[in-house]
C-alpha positions in Angstrom: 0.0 0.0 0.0 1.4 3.2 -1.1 1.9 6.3 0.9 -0.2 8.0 -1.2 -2.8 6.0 -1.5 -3.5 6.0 2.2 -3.5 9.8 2.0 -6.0 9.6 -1.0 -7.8 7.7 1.6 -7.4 9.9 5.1 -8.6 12.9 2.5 -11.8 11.6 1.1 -12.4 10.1 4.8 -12.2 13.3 6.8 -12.7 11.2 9.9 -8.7 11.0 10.6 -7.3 14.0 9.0 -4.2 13.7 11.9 -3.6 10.3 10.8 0.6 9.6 10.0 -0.2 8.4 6.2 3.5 7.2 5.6 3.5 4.9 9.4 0.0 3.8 8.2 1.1 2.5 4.9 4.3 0.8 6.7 2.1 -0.9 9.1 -0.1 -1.9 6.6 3.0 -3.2 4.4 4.1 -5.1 7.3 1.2 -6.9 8.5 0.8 -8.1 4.9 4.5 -9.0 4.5 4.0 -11.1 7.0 0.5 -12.9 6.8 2.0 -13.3 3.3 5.1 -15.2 4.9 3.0 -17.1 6.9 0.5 -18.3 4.4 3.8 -19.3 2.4 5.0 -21.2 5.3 1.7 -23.3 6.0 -0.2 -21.5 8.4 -3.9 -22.3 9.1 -6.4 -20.0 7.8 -8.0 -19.4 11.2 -4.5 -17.8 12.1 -4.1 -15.6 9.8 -8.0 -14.7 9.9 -7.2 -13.8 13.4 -3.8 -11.7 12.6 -5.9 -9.9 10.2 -8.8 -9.0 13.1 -6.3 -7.9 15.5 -5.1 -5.8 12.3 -7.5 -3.6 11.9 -8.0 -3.0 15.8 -5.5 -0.7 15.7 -6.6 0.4 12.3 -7.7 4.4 12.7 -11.2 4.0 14.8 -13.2 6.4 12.3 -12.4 4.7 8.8 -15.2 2.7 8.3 -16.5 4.3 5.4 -20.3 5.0 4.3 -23.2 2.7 6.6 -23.9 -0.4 5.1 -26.9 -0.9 3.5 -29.6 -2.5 5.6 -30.2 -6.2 5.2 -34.0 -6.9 3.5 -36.1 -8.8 5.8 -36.4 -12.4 5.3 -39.7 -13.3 3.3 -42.0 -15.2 5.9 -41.9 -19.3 4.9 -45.5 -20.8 3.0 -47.5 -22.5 5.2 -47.1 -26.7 5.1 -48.9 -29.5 6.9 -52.1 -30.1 7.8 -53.4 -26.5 8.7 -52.3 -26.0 4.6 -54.3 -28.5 3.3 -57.0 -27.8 5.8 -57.6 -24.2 4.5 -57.6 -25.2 0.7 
């Protein structure tokens, strides 16, 4: 991840304008360097799932970007069994 990509980013963000672009983007590289070294070494998924998680807790608390969209409500399931075949 480039230096100036993560600016790009802290701009259009706003949320962490006092964020250190350059120590972000070498954090970044670094935790992928070595997830990367891992992987290439045989380590289980799971791990580096949880390398990744404890990642981005120290990623910049306001980064998260626009609110996901809301999830659409499950359609309710059609009636089966006897009170089905009772009301046809």
């Amino acid at each position: 991840m480039s230096p100036m990509s993560v600016e790009s980013a802290i701009r259009l963000s706003g949320d962490i304008a006092d964020t250190d672009a350059d120590a972000l983007a070498a954090y970044v590289g670094a935790v992928v360097q070595g997830m990367s070294q891992q992987a290439r070494d045989g380590a289980e998924r799971t791990s580096l799932a949880a390398i990744a998680e404890l990642a981005m807790k120290a990623w910049p608390p306001h980064s998260t970007g626009p609110e996901p969209e809301p999830e659409p409500e499950p359609e309710p399931e059609p009636e089966t069994g006897t009170a089905a075949r009772s009301a046809a």
